[in-house]
C-alpha positions in Angstrom: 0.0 0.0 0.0 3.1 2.4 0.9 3.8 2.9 -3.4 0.3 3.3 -3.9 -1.4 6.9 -3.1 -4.4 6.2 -4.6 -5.2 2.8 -3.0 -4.3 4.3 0.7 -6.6 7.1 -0.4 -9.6 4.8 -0.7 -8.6 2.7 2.4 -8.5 5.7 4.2 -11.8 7.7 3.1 -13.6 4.2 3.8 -12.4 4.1 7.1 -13.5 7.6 8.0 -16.8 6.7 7.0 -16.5 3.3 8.8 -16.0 5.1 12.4 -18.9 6.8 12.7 -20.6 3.8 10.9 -19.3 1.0 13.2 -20.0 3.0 16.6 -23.7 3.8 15.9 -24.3 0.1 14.4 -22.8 -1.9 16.7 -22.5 0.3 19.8 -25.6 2.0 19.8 -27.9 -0.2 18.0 -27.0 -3.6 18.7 -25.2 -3.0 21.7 -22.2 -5.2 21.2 -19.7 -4.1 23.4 -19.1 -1.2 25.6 -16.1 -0.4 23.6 -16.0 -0.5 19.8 -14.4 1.2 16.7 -13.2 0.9 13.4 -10.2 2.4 11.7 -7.5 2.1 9.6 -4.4 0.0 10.4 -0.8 -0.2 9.0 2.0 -2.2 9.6 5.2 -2.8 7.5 3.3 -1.2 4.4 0.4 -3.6 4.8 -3.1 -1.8 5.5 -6.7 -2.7 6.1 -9.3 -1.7 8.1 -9.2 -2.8 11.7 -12.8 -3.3 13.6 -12.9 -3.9 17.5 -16.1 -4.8 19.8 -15.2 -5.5 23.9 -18.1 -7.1 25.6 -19.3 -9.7 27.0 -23.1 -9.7 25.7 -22.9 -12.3 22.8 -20.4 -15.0 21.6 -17.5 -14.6 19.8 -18.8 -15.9 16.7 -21.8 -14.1 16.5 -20.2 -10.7 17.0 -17.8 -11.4 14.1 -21.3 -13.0 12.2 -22.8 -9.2 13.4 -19.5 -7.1 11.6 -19.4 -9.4 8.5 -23.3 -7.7 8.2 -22.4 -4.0 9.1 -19.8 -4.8 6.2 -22.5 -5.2 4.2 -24.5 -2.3 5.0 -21.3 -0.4 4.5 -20.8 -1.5 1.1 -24.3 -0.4 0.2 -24.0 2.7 1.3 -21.0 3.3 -0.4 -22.4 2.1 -3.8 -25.6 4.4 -3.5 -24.1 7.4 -1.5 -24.5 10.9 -3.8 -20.7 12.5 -5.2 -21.4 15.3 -3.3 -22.0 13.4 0.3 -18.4 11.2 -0.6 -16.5 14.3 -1.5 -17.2 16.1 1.8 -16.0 12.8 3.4 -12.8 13.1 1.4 -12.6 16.1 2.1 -12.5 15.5 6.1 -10.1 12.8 5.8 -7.4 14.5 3.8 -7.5 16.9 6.4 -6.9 14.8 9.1 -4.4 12.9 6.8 -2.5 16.5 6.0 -2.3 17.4 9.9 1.0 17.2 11.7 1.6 15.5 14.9 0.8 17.2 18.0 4.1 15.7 19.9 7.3 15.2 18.5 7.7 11.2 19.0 4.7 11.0 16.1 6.8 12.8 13.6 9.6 11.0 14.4 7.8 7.4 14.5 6.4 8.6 11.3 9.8 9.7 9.7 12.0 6.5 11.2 9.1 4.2 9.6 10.4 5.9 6.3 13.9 5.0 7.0 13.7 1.4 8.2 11.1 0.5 5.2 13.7 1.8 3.1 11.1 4.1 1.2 12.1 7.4 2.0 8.6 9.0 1.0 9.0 11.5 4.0 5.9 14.1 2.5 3.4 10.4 2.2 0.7 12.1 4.0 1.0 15.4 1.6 0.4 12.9 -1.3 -2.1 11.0 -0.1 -3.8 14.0 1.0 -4.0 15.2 -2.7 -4.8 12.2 -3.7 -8.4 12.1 -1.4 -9.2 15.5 -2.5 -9.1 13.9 -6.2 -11.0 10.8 -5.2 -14.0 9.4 -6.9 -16.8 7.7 -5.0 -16.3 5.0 -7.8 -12.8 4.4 -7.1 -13.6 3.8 -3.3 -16.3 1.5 -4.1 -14.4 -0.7 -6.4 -11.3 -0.7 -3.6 -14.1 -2.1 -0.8 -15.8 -4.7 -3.6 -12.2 -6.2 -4.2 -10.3 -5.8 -1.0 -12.7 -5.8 2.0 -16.4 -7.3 0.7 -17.3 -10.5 1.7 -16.2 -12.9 -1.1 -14.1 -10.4 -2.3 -10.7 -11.8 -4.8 -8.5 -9.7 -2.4 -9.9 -10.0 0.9 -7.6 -11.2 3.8 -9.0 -11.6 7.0 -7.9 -11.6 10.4 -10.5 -12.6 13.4 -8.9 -12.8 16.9 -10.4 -13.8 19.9 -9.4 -13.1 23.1 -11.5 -14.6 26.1 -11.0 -13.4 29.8 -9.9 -16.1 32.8 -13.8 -16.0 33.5 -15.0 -16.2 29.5 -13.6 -20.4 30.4 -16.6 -20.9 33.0 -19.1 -18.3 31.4 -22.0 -19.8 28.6 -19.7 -19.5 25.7 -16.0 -20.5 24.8 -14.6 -18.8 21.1 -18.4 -19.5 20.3 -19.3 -23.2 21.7 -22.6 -23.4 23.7 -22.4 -24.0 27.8 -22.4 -28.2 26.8 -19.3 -27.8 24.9 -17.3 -25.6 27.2 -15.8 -28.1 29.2 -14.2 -29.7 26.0 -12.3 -26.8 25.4 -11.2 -25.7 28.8 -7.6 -27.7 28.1 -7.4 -25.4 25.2 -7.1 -22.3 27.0 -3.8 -21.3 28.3 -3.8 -19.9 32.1 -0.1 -18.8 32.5 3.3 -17.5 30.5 4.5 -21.0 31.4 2.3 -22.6 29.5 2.5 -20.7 26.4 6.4 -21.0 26.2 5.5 -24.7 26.8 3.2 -24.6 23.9 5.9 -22.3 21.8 8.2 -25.3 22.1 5.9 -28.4 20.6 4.9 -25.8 17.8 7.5 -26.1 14.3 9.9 -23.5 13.7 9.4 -21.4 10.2 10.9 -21.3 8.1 11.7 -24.8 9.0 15.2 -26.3 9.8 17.1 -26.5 6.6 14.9 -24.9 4.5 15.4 -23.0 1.2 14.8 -19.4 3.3 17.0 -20.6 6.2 20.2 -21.4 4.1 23.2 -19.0 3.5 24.2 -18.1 0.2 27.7 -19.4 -0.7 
């Protein structure tokens, strides 16, 4: 995404409109969890759009059954919104995207990120400024129906789950019903001991010997 203006562009005016979105959906409405938001996310050049619900009303599964349809409803409303409505939108997040850090450590985590990716693009948020004030609602639209629709030929997905120490007793486990927690109680790991124990049955990668782990002569 970090040689690509235009595709950042998108991801970023459909995660302004997710925010608000994703809060009155699943906050307000439907109640989810006492904290949720959605927003953009980076890291090492890779971006997408991030959506978290905390709470402990419904079942793993179902909350992420519950985004999948918000996605939906996003998608809709991105296909039908007027040019007008989208370029206001744009024109909100290229002013957040244009705005400096308030502290120094953001500019220089901002710049350093430059250096160590090697891409030395130190005015990125300049450009991809310009580039949402020049964005069409169709370009966005096409982004989400590739990259972040369900089904889509350039979707990759991400669900992580984490349960509290209680969660292991409570009606649901990662989704199960109250009959099938017990089952998976061995599952869940209570202490840093036993995920180091579990780090060491797991297979290295690359593996041992392999073409990546070789030195050239």
């Amino acid at each position: 995404m970090r040689g690509d203006a235009r595709l950042a562009a998108c991801l970023l005016v459909i995660c302004h409109l997710a925010a608000h979105s994703a809060y009155q959906r699943l906050r307000t409405e439907e109640q989810l969890g006492y904290a949720t938001s959605a927003c953009a996310w980076e890291l090492h050049g890779i971006g997408g759009l991030r959506v978290s619900v905390q709470g402990p009303r419904l079942a793993p599964d179902e909350v992420d059954r519950r985004i999948e349809a918000w996605l939906m409803s996003m998608h809709e409303r991105l296909e039908t919104m007027p040019d007008d409505v989208f370029k206001r939108h744009a024109a909100e997040a290229a002013c957040q995207r244009a705005r400096r850090g308030r502290h120094l450590h953001q500019e220089t985590a901002r710049l350093w990120s430059e250096i160590c990716a090697r891409t030395h693009c130190f005015d990125r948020p300049a450009r991809e400024a310009e580039a949402l004030r020049s964005l069409q609602r169709a370009d966005a639209a096409h982004v989400f129906s590739e990259r972040l629709a369900a089904g889509a030929p350039k979707r990759r997905k991400l669900s992580v789950r984490v349960l509290s120490g209680a969660a292991a007793t409570s009606r649901f486990c990662l989704g199960a019903g109250a009959s099938e927690v017990r089952a998976l109680r061995p599952e869940v790991l209570h202490s840093l001991q036993e995920v180091r124990a579990l780090q060491l049955q797991l297979a290295t990668f690359p593996p041992e010997g392999g073409e990546s782990s070789r030195v050239p002569e």
